[in-house]
N, C-alpha and C positions, 0 to 999 in steps of 0.2 A: 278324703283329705282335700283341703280347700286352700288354693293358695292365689293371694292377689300382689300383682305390681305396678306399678307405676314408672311409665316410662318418659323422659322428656324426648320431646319431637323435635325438629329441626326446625320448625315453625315458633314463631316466640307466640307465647302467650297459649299454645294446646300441648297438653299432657293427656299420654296415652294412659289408660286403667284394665288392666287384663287381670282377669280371676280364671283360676284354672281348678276346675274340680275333678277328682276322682271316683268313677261310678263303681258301686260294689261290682259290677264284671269286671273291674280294674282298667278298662278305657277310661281314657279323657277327654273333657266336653271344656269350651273355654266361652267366654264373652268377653266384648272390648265395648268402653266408652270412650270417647273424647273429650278433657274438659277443657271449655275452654275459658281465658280469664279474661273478665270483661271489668269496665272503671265498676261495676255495680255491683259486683258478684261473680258466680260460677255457674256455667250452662254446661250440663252435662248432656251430650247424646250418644244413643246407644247406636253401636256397628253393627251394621250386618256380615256375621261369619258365617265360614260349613256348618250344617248342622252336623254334621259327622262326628265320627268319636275318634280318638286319636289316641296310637300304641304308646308314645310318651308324650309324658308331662312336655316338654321339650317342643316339640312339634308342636303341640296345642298352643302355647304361649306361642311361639311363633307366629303361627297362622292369624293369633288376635291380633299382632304388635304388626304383623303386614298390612291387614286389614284393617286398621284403624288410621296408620302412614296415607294407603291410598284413599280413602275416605278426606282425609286431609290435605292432602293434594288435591283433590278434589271438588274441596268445598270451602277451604279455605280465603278466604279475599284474597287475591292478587297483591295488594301493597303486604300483606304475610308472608308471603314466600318469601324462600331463602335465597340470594343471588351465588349464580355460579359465578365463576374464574374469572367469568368475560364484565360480569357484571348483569348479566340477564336473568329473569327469575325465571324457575323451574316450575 
């Protein structure tokens, strides 16, 4: 069983893309993209997650949807982040 979502990020303009599949051993294996939306189009890149398998669906989507946040924090441009409270970007 193959399941994909699409998470909005706290960054304008990147959406998170997590697919979570299930192996006949009935572990879960997941991957995460970034898309991000440019005036031109859409640049998708691919996260590096655990290659590990994961007891639930649950987990697995997590771990991509974390991994793809910090990737984005990351790699993000500086004027895309979010401001906190004070007004400082994160």
């Amino acid at each position: 069983m193959t399941q994909r979502y699409i998470v909005t990020s706290s960054h304008p303009n990147y959406d998170i893309v997590v697919t979570t599949e299930q192996r006949a051993s009935g572990a879960w294996a997941v991957v995460a993209n970034v898309v991000h939306a440019t005036p031109t189009g859409l640049s998708t890149m691919p996260v590096p997650v655990p290659s590990s398998d994961f007891s639930t669906e649950s987990d697995a989507r997590e771990t991509g949807v974390r991994a793809a946040q910090a990737w984005i924090g990351d790699n993000a441009p500086e004027d895309t982040l979010p401001e906190d409270e004070a007004g400082a970007t994160r």
